[in-house]
C-alpha positions in Angstrom: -5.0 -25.9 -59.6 -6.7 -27.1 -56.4 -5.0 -30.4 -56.3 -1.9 -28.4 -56.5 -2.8 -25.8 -53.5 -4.3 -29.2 -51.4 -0.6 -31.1 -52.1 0.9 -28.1 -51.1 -0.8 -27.6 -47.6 -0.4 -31.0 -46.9 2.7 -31.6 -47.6 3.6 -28.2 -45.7 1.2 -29.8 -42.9 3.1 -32.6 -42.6 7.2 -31.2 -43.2 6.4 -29.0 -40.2 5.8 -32.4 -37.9 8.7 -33.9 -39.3 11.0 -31.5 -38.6 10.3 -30.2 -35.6 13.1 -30.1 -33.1 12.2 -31.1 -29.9 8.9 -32.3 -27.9 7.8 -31.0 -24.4 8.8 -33.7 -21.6 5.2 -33.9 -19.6 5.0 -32.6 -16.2 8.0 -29.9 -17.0 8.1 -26.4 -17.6 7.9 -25.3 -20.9 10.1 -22.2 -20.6 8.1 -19.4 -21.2 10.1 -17.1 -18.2 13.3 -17.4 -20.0 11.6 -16.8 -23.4 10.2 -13.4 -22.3 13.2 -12.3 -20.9 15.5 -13.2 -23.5 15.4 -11.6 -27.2 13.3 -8.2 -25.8 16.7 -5.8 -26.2 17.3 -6.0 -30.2 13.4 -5.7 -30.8 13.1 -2.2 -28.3 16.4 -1.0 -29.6 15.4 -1.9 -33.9 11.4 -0.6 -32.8 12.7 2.9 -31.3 15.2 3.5 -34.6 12.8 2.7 -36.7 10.4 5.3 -35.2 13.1 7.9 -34.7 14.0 7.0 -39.1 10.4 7.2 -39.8 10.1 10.7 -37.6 12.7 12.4 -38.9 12.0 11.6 -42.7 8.2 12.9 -42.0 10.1 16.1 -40.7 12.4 17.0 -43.5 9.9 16.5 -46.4 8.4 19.8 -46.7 5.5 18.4 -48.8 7.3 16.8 -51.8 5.6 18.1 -54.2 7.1 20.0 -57.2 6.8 23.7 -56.0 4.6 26.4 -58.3 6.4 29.5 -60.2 4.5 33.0 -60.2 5.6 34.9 -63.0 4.2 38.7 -63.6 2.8 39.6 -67.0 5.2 41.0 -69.4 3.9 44.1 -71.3 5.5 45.6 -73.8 5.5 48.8 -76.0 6.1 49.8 -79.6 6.2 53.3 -79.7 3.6 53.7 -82.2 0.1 54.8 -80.8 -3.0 53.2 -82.9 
């Protein structure tokens, strides 16, 4: 089993390299001003719904739970005195 995990992380290890699209040219920018303006408007926009979803089903749950029937004794009489 741990010869399997090791191939595993090595060979994950090593696909990443591989496959990796582009490198950095040195002495250049790397980008990260139009990476954190880009992308932001989906993630505020999903994050709010998501709290507004989450909000609204804690508000309209009223507990859950099954709810508990109170039911008055029933007496009854024969008509016959012991």
């Amino acid at each position: 089993m741990r010869i399997i995990g090791a191939v595993l992380l090595a060979s994950s290890l090593l696909v990443t390299n591989a496959f990796a699209a582009t490198t950095l040219s040195a002495g250049k920018p790397a980008g990260v001003k139009k990476a954190q303006t880009e992308g932001n408007t989906l993630l505020i926009v999903g994050g709010i719904g998501l709290a507004g979803l989450g909000i609204g089903l804690a508000a309209s749950s009223n507990g859950g739970g099954p709810t508990a029937v109170t039911t008055a004794p029933i007496t009854t009489s024969t008509g016959t005195s012991p």
